[in-house]
PDB file with one MODEL, atoms N, CA, C and O in Angstrom:
MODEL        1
ATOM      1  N   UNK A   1      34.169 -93.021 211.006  1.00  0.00           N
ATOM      2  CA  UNK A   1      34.430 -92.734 209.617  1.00  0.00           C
ATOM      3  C   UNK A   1      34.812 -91.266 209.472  1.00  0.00           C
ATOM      4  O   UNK A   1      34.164 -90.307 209.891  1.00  0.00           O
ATOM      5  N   UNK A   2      35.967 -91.242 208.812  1.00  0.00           N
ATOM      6  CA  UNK A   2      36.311 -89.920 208.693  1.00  0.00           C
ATOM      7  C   UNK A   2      36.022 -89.006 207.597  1.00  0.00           C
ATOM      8  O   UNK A   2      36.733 -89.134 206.600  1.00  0.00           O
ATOM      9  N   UNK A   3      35.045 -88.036 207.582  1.00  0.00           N
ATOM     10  CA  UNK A   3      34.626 -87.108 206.441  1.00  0.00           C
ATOM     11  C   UNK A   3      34.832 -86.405 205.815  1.00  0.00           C
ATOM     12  O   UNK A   3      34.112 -86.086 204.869  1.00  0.00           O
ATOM     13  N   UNK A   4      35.909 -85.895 206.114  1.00  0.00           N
ATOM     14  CA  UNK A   4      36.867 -84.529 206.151  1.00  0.00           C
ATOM     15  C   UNK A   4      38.441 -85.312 205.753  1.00  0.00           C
ATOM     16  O   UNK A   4      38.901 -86.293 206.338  1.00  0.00           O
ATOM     17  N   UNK A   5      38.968 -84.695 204.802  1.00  0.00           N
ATOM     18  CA  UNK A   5      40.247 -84.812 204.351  1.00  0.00           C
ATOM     19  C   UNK A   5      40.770 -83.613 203.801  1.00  0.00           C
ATOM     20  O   UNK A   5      40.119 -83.068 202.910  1.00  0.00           O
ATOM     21  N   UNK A   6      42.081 -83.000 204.271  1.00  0.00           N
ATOM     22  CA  UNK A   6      42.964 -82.037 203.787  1.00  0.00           C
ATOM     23  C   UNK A   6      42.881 -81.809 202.158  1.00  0.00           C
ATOM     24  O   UNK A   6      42.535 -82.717 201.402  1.00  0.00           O
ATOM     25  N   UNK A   7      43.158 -80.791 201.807  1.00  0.00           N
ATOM     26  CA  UNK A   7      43.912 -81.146 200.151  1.00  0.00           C
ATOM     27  C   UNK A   7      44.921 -81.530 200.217  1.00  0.00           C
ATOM     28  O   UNK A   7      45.611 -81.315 201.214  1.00  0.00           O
ATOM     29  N   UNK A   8      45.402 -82.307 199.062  1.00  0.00           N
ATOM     30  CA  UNK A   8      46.681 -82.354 198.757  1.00  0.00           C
ATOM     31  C   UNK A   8      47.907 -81.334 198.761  1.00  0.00           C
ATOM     32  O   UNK A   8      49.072 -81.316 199.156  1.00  0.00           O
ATOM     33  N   UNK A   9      46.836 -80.334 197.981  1.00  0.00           N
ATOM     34  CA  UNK A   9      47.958 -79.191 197.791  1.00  0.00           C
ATOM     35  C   UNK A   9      47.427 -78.249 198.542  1.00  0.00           C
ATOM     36  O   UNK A   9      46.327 -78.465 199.051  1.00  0.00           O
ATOM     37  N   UNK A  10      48.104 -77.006 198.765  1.00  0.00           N
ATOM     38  CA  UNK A  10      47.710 -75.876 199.088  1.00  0.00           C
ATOM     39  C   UNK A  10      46.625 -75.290 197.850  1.00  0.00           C
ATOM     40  O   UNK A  10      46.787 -75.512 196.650  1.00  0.00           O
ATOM     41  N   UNK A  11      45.757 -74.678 198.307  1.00  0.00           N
ATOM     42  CA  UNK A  11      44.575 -74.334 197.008  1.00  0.00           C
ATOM     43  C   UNK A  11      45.355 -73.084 196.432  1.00  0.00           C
ATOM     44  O   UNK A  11      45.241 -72.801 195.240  1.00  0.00           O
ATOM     45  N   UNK A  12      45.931 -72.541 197.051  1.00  0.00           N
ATOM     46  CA  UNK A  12      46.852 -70.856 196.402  1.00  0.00           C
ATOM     47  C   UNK A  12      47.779 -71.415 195.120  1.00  0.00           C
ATOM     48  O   UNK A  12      47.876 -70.919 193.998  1.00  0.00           O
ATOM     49  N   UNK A  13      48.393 -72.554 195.634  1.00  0.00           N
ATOM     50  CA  UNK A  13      49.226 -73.071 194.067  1.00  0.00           C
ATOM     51  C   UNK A  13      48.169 -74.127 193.373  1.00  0.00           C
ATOM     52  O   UNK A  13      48.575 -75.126 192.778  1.00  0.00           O
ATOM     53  N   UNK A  14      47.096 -73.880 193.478  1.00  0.00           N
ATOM     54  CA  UNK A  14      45.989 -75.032 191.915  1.00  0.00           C
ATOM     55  C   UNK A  14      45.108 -73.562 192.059  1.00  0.00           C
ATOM     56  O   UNK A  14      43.936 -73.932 192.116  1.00  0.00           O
ATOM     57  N   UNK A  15      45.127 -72.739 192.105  1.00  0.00           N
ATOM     58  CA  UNK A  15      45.052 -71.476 191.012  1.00  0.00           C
ATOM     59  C   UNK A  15      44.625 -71.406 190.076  1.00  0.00           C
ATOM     60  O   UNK A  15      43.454 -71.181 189.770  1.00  0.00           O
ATOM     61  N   UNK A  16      45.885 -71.664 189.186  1.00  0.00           N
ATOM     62  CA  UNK A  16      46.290 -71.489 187.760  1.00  0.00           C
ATOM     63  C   UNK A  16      45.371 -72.919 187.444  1.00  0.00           C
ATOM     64  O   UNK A  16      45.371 -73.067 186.222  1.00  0.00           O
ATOM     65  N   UNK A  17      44.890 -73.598 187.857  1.00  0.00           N
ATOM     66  CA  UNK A  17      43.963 -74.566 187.333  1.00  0.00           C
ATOM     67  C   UNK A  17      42.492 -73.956 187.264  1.00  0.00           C
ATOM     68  O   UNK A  17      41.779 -74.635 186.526  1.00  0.00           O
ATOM     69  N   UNK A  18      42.017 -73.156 187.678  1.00  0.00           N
ATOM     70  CA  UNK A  18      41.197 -72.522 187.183  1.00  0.00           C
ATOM     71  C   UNK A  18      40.528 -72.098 185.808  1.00  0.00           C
ATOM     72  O   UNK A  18      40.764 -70.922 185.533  1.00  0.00           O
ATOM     73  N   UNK A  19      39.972 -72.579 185.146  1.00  0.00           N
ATOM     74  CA  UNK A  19      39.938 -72.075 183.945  1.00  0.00           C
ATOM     75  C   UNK A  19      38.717 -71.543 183.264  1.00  0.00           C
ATOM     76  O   UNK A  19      38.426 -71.854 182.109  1.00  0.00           O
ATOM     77  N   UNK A  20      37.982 -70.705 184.036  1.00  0.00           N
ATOM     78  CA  UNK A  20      36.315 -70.089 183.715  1.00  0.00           C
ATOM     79  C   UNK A  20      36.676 -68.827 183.899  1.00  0.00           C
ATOM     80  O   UNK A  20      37.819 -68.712 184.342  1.00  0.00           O
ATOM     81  N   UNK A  21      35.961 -67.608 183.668  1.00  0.00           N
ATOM     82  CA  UNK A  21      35.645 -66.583 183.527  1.00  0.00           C
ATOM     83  C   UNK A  21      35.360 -66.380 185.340  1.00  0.00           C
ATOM     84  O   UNK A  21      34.430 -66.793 186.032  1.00  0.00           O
ATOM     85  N   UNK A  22      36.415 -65.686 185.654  1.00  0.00           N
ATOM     86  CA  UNK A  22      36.266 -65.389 187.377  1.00  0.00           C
ATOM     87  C   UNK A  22      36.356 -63.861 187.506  1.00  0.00           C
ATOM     88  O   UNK A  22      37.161 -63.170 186.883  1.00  0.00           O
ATOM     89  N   UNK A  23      35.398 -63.386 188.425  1.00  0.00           N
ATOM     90  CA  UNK A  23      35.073 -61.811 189.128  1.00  0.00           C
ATOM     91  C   UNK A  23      35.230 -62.104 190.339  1.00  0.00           C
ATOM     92  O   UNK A  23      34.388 -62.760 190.953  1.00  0.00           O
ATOM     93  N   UNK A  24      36.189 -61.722 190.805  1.00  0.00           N
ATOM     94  CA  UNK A  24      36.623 -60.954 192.540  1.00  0.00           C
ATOM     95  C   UNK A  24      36.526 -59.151 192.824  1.00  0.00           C
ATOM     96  O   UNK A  24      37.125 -58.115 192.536  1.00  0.00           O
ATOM     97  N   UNK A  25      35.121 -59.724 193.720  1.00  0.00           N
ATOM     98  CA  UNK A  25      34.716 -58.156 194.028  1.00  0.00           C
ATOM     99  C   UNK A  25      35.293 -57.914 195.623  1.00  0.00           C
ATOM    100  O   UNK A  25      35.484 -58.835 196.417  1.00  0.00           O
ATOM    101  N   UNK A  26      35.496 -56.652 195.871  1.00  0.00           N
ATOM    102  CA  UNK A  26      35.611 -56.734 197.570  1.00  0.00           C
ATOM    103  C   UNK A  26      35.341 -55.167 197.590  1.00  0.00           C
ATOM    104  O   UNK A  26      35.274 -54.276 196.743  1.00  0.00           O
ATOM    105  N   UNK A  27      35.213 -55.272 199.053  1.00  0.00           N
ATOM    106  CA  UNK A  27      34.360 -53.439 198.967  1.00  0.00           C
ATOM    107  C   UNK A  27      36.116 -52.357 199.277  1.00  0.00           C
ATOM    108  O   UNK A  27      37.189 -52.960 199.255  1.00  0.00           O
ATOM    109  N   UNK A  28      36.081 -51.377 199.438  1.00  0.00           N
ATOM    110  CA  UNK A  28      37.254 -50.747 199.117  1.00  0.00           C
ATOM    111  C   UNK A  28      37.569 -50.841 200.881  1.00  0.00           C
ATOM    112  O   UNK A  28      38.748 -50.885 201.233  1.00  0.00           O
ATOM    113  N   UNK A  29      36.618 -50.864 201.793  1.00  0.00           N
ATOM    114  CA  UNK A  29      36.607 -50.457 203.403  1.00  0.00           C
ATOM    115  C   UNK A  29      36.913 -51.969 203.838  1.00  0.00           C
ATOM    116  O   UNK A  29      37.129 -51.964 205.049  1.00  0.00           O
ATOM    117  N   UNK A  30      37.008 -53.192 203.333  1.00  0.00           N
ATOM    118  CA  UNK A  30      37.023 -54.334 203.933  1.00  0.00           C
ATOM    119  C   UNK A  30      38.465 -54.245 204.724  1.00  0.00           C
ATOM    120  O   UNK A  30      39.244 -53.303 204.583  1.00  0.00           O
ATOM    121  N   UNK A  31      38.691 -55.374 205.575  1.00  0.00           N
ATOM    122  CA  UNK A  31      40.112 -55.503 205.853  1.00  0.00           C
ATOM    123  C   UNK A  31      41.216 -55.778 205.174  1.00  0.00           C
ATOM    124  O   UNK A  31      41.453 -56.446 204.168  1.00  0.00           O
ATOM    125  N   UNK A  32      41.902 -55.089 205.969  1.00  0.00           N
ATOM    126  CA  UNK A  32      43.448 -55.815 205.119  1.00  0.00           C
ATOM    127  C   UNK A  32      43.334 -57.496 204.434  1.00  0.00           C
ATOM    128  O   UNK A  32      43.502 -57.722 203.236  1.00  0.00           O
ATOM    129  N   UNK A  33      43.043 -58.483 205.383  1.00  0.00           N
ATOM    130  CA  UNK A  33      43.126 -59.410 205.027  1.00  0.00           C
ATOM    131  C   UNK A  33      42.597 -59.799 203.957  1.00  0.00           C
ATOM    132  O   UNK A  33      43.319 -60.313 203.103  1.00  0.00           O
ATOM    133  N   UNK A  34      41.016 -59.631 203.708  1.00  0.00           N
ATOM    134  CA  UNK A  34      40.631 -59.714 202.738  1.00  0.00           C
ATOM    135  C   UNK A  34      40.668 -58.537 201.344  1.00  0.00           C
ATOM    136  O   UNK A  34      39.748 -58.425 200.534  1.00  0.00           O
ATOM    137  N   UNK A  35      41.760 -57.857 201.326  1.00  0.00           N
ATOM    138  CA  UNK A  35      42.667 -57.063 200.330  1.00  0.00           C
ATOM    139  C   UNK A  35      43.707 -57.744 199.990  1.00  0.00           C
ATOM    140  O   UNK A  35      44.058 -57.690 198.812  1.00  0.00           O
ATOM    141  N   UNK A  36      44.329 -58.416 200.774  1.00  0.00           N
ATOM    142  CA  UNK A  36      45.835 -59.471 200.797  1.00  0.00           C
ATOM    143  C   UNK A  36      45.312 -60.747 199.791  1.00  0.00           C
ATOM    144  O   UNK A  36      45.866 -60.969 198.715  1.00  0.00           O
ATOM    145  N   UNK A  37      44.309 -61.453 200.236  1.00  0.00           N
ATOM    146  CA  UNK A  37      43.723 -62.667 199.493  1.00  0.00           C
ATOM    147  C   UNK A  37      43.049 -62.357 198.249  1.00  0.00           C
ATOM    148  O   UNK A  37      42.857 -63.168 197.343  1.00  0.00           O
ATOM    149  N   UNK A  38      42.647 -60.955 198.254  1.00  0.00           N
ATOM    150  CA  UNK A  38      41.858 -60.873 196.566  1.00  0.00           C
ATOM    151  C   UNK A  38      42.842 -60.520 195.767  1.00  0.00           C
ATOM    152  O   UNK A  38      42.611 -60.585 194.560  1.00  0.00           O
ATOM    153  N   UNK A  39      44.062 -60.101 196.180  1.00  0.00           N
ATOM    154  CA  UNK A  39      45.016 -59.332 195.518  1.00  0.00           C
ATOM    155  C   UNK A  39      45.503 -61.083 195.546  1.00  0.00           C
ATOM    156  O   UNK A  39      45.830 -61.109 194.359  1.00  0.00           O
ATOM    157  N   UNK A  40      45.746 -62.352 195.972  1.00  0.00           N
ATOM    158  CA  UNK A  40      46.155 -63.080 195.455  1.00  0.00           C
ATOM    159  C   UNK A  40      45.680 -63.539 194.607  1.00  0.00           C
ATOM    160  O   UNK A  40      46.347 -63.597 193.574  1.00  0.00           O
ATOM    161  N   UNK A  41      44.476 -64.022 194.606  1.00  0.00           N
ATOM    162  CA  UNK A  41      43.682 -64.359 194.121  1.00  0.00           C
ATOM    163  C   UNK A  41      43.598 -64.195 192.380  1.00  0.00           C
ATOM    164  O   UNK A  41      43.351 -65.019 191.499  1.00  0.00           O
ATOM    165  N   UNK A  42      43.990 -62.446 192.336  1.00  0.00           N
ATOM    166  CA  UNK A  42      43.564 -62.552 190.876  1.00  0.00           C
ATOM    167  C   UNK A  42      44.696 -62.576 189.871  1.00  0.00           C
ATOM    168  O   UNK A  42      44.500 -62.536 188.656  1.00  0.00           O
ATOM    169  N   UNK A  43      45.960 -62.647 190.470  1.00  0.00           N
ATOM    170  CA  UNK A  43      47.233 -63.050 189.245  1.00  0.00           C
ATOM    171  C   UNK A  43      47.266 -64.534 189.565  1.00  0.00           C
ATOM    172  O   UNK A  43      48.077 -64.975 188.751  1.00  0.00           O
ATOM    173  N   UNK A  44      46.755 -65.715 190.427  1.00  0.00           N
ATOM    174  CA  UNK A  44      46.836 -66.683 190.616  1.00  0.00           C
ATOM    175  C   UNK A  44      46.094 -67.444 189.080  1.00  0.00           C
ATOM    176  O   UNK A  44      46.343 -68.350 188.285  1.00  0.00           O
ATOM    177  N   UNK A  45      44.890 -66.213 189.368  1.00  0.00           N
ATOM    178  CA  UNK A  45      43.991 -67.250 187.922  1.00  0.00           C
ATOM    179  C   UNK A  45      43.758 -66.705 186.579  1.00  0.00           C
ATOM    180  O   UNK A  45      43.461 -65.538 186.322  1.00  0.00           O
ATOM    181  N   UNK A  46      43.857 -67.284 186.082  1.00  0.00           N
ATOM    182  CA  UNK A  46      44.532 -66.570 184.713  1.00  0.00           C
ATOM    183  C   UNK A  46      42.950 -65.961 183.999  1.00  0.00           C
ATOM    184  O   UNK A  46      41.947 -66.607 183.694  1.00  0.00           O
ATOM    185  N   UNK A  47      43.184 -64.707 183.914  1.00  0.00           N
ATOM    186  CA  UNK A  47      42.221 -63.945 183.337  1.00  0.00           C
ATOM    187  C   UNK A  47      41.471 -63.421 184.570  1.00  0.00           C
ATOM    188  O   UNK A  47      40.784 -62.422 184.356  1.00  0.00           O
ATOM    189  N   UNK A  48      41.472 -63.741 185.393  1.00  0.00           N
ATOM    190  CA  UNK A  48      40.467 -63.373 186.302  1.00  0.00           C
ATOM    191  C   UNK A  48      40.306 -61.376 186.673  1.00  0.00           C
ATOM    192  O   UNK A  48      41.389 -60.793 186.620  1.00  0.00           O
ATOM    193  N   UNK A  49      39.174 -60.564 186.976  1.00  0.00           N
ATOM    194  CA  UNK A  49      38.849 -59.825 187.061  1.00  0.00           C
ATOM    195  C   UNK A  49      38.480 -59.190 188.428  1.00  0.00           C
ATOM    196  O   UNK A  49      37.433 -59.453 189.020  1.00  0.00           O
ATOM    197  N   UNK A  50      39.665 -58.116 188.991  1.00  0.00           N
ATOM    198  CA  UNK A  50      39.091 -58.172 189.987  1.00  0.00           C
ATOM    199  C   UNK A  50      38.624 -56.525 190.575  1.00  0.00           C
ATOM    200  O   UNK A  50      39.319 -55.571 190.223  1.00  0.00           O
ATOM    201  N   UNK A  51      37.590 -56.338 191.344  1.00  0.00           N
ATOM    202  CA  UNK A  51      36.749 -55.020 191.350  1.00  0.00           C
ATOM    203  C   UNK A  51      37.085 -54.628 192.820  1.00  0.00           C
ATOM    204  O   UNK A  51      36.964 -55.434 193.742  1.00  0.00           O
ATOM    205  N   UNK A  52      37.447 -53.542 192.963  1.00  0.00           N
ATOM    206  CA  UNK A  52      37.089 -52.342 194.450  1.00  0.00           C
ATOM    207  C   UNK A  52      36.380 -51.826 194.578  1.00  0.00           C
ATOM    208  O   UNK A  52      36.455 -50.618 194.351  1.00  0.00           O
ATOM    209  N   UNK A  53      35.260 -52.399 195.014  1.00  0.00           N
ATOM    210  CA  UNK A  53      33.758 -51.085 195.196  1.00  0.00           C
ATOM    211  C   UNK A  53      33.862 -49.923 196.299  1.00  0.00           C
ATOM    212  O   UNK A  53      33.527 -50.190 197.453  1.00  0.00           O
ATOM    213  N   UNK A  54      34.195 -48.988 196.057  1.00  0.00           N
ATOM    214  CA  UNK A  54      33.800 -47.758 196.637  1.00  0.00           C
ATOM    215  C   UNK A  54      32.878 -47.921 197.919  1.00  0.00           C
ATOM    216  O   UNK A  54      32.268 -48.986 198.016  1.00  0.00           O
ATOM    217  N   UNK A  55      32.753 -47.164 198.706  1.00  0.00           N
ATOM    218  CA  UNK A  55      32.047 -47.137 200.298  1.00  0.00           C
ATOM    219  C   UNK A  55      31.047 -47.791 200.405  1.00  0.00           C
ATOM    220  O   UNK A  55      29.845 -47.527 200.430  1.00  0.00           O
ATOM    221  N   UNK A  56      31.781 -48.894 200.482  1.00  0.00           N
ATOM    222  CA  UNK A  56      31.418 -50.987 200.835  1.00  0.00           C
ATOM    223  C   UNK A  56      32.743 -51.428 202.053  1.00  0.00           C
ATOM    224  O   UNK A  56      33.836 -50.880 202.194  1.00  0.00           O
ATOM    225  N   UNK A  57      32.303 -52.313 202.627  1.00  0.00           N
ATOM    226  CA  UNK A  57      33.453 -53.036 203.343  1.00  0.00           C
ATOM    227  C   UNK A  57      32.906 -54.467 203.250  1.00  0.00           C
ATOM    228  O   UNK A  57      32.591 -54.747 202.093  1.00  0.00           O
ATOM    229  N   UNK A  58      32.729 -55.325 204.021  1.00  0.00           N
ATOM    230  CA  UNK A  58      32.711 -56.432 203.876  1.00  0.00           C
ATOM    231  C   UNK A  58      31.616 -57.195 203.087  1.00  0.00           C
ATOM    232  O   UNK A  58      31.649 -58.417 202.937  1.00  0.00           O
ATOM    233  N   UNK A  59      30.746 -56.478 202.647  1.00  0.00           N
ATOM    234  CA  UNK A  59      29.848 -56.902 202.341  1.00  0.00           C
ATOM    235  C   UNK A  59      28.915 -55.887 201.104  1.00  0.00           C
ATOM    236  O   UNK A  59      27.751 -55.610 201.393  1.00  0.00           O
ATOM    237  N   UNK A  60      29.339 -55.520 200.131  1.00  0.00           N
ATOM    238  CA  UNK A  60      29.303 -54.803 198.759  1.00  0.00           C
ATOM    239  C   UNK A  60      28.287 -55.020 198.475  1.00  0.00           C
ATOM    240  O   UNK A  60      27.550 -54.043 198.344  1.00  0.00           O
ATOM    241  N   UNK A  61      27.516 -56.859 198.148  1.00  0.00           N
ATOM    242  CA  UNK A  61      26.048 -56.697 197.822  1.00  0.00           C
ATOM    243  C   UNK A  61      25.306 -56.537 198.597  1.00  0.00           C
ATOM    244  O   UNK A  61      24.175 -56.876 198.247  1.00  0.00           O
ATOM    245  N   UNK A  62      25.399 -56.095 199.712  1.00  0.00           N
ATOM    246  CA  UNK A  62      23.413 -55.453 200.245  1.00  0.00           C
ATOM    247  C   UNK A  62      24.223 -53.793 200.704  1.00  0.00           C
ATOM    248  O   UNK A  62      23.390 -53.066 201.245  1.00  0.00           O
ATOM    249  N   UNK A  63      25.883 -53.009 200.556  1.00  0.00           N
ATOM    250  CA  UNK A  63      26.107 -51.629 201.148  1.00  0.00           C
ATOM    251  C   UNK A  63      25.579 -50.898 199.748  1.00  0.00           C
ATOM    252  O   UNK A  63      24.730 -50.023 199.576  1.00  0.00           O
ATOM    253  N   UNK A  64      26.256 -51.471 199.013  1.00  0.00           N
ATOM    254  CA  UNK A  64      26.025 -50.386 197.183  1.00  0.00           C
ATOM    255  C   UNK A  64      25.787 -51.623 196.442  1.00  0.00           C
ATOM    256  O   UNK A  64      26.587 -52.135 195.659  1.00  0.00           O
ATOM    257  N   UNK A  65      24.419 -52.146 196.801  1.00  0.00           N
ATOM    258  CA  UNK A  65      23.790 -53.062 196.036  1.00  0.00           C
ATOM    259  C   UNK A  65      23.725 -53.039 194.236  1.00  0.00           C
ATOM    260  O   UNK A  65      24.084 -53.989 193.540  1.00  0.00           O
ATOM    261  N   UNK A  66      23.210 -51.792 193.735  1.00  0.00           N
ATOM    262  CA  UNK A  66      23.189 -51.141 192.489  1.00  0.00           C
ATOM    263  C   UNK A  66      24.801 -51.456 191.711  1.00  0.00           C
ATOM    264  O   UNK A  66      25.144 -52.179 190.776  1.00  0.00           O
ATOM    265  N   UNK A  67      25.624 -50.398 192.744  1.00  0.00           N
ATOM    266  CA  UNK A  67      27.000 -50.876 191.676  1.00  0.00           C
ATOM    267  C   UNK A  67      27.785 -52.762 191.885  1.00  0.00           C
ATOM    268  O   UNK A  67      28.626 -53.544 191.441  1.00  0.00           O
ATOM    269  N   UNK A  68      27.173 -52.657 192.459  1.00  0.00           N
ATOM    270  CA  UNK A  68      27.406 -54.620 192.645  1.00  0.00           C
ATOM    271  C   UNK A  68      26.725 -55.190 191.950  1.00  0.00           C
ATOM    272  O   UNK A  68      27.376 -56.078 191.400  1.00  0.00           O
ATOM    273  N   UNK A  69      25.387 -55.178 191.545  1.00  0.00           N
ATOM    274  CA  UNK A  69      25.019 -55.769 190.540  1.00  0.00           C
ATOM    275  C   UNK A  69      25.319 -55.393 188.664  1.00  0.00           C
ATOM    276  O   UNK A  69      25.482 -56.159 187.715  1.00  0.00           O
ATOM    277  N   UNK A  70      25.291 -54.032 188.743  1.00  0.00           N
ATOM    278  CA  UNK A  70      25.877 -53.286 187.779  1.00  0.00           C
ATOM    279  C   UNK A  70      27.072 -54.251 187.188  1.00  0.00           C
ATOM    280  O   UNK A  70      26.984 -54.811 186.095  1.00  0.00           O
ATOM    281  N   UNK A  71      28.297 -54.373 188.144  1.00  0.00           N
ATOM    282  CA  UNK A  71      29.476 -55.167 187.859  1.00  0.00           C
ATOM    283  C   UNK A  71      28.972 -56.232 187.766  1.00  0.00           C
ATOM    284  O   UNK A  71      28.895 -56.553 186.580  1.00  0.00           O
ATOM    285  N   UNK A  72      28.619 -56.885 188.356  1.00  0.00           N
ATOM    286  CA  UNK A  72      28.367 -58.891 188.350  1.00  0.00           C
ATOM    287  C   UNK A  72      26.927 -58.486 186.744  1.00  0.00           C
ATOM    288  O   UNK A  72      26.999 -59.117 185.690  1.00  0.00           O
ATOM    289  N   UNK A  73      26.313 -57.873 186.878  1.00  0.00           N
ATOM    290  CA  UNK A  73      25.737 -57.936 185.365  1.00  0.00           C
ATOM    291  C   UNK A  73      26.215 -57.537 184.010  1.00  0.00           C
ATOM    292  O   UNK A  73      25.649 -57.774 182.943  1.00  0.00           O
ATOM    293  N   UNK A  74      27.530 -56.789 184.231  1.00  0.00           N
ATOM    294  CA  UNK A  74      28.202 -56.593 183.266  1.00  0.00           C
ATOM    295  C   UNK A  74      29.092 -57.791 182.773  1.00  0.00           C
ATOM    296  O   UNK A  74      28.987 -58.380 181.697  1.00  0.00           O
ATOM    297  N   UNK A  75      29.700 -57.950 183.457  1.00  0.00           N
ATOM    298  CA  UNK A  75      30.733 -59.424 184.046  1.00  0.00           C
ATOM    299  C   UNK A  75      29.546 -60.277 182.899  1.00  0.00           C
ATOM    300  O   UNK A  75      29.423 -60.085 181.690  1.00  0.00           O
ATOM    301  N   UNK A  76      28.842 -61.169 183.720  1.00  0.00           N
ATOM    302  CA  UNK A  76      27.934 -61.953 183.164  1.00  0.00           C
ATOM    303  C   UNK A  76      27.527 -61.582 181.533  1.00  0.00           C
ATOM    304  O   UNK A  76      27.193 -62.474 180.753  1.00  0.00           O
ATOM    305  N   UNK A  77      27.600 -60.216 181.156  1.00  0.00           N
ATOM    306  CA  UNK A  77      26.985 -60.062 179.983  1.00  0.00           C
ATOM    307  C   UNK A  77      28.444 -60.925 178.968  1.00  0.00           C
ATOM    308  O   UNK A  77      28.360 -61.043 177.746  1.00  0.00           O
TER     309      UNK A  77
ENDMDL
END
């Protein structure tokens, strides 16, 4: 039995199907790659919000825990 099935579509074009209140954080030191995908990411979905945390790289909530929650609690407010 097979468990696993492809999408239909590519997920980069159902995007714009998105329709909630979205925050894309990434730390300013991460890689390229994940600079390339958040930078798609946030004209893909309409309204979406997206943050560069300062001397963070891959991992923003446990490097500058404070301004990561700061944002995701503002966001949320």
């Amino acid at each position: 039995m097979e468990l696993e099935r492809p999408p239909e579509e590519p997920a980069l074009g159902r995007l714009g199907q998105i329709a909630v209140p979205t925050l894309i954080v990434v730390g300013e030191q991460d890689i390229p790659d994940v600079h390339a995908h958040s930078g798609a990411l946030e004209p893909g979905i309409r309204g979406a919000t997206r943050v560069v945390l300062p001397g963070s790289g891959h991992l923003p909530h446990l490097e500058v825990s404070d301004a990561f929650n700061r944002i995701v609690l503002e966001f949320l407010a």
